[in-house]
VEXKOLRO-821139 format. One line per 4 residues: number of its first residue (from 1); for each residue x, y, z of C-alpha. Coordinates in steps of 0.5 Angstrom, whole numbers. Example, Ala and Ser with C-alpha at 12.3 -4.5 7.8 and 13.67 -1.06 7.14 Angstrom:
% VEXKOLRO-821139
1 = 25,-9,16 | 27,-2,14
END
This chain:
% VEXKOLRO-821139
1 = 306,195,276 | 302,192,272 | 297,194,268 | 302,200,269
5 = 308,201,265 | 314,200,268 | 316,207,266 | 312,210,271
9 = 314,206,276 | 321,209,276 | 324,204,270 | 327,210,265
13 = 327,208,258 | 332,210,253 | 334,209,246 | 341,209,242
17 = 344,213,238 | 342,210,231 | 335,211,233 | 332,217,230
21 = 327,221,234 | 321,219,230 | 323,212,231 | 323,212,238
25 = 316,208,240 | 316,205,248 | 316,198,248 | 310,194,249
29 = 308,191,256 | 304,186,258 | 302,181,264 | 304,175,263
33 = 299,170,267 | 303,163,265 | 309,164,268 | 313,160,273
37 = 313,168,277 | 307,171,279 | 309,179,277 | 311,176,270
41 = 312,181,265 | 312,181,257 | 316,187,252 | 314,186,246
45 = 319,192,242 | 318,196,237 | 325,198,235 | 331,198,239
49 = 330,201,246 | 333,200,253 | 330,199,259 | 334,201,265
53 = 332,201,273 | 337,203,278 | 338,198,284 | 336,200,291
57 = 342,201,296 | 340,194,300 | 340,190,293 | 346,193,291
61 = 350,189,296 | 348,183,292 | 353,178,289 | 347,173,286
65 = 342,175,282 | 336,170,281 | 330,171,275 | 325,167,269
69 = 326,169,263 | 323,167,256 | 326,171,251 | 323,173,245
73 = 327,177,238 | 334,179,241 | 332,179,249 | 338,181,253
77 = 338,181,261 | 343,186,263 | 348,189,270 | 351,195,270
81 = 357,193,276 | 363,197,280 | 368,192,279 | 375,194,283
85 = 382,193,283 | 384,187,288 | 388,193,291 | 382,197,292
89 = 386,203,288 | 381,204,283 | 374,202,280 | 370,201,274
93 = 363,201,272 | 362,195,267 | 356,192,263 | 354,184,264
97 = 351,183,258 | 346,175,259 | 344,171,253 | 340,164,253
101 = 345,160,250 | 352,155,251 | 357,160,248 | 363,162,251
105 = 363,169,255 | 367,174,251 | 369,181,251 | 364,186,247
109 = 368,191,249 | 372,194,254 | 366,196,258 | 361,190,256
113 = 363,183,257 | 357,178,255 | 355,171,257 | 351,166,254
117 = 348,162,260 | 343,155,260 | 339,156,266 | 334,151,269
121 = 329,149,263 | 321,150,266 | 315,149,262 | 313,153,257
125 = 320,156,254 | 321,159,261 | 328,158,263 | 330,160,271
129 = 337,163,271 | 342,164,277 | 348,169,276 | 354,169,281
133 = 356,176,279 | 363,174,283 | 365,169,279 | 362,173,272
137 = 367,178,274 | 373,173,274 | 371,170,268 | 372,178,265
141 = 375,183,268 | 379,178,274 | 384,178,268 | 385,185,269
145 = 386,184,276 | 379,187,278 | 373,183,283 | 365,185,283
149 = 365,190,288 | 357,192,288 | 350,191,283 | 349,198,280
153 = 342,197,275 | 339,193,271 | 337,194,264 | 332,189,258
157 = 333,190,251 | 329,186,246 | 323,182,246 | 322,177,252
161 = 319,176,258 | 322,176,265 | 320,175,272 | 321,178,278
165 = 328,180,279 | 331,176,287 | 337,180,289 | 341,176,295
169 = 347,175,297 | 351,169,299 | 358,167,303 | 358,161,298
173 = 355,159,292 | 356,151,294 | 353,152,300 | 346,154,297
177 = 346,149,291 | 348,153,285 | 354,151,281 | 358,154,275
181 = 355,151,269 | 357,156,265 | 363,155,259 | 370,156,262
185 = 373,161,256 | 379,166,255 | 379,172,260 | 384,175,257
END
């Protein structure tokens, strides 16, 4: 997009609730030239914002999300998903919420669950993360009885850098080389 903002570009800025209007200032982007990913963005914020894009219907299919990232004050990388009882019965839409970090994923609240994850370290602080929406929706919502159905939207908060975003979909996570190195923690 650059030298463009993402907002023209069909990303939709929002801020919370806490913000008051005369505090609301778009975040700052910029090209970042260094990066492991040509296309690589950085946001600078200027207070707290949200920045959202809804996935197109072919990405939606995915099941694994691939992207760089080299975060900055408070930089998260979120997926709004539909999980769905394993019956088919019902379906929710849910946030997962991603952090660079070792922790063990815990629920935020009944519609967020957040996940520390390591990824693979590149040069320059950039870290390269793969995420198996499968099985982040068993470690969180599977103990509700529920299974990823479909991607939703994308959204940043805080300052960071990020690559290009690779949606793909896969059979099986092993078959491709990727395995959980994620902290099993409490589903329930």
């Amino acid at each position: 997009y650059l030298p463009d903002s993402p907002i023209k570009h069909g990303w939709q800025l929002d801020f919370d609730s806490k913000t008051q209007p005369e505090q609301r200032k778009a975040p700052q982007f910029f090209a970042v030239h260094s990066a492991p990913i040509p296309g690589s963005l950085s946001i600078v914020d200027n207070g707290r914002y949200s920045l959202n894009h809804t996935i197109g219907q072919v990405q939606s299919l995915a099941n694994l999300v691939e992207y760089c990232i080299k975060p900055a004050r408070h930089g998260t990388f979120y997926l709004r998903v539909t999980v769905r009882s394993r019956d088919g019965s019902q379906t929710r839409n849910v946030w997962l919420r991603h952090v660079i970090g070792t922790g063990i994923p815990c629920q935020i609240n009944p519609s967020e669950w957040s996940f520390d994850v390591k990824g693979e370290l590149l040069e320059d602080g950039w870290v390269l993360v793969k995420l198996s929406m499968e099985d982040e929706v068993a470690r969180s919502y599977g103990s509700q009885g529920y299974v990823f159905q479909n991607l939703l939207s994308v959204r940043f908060r805080g300052s960071l850098s990020i690559s290009p975003i690779s949606f793909f979909r896969v059979e099986s996570l092993k078959e491709i080389g990727i395995v959980n190195d994620a902290k099993e923690g409490p589903v329930g």
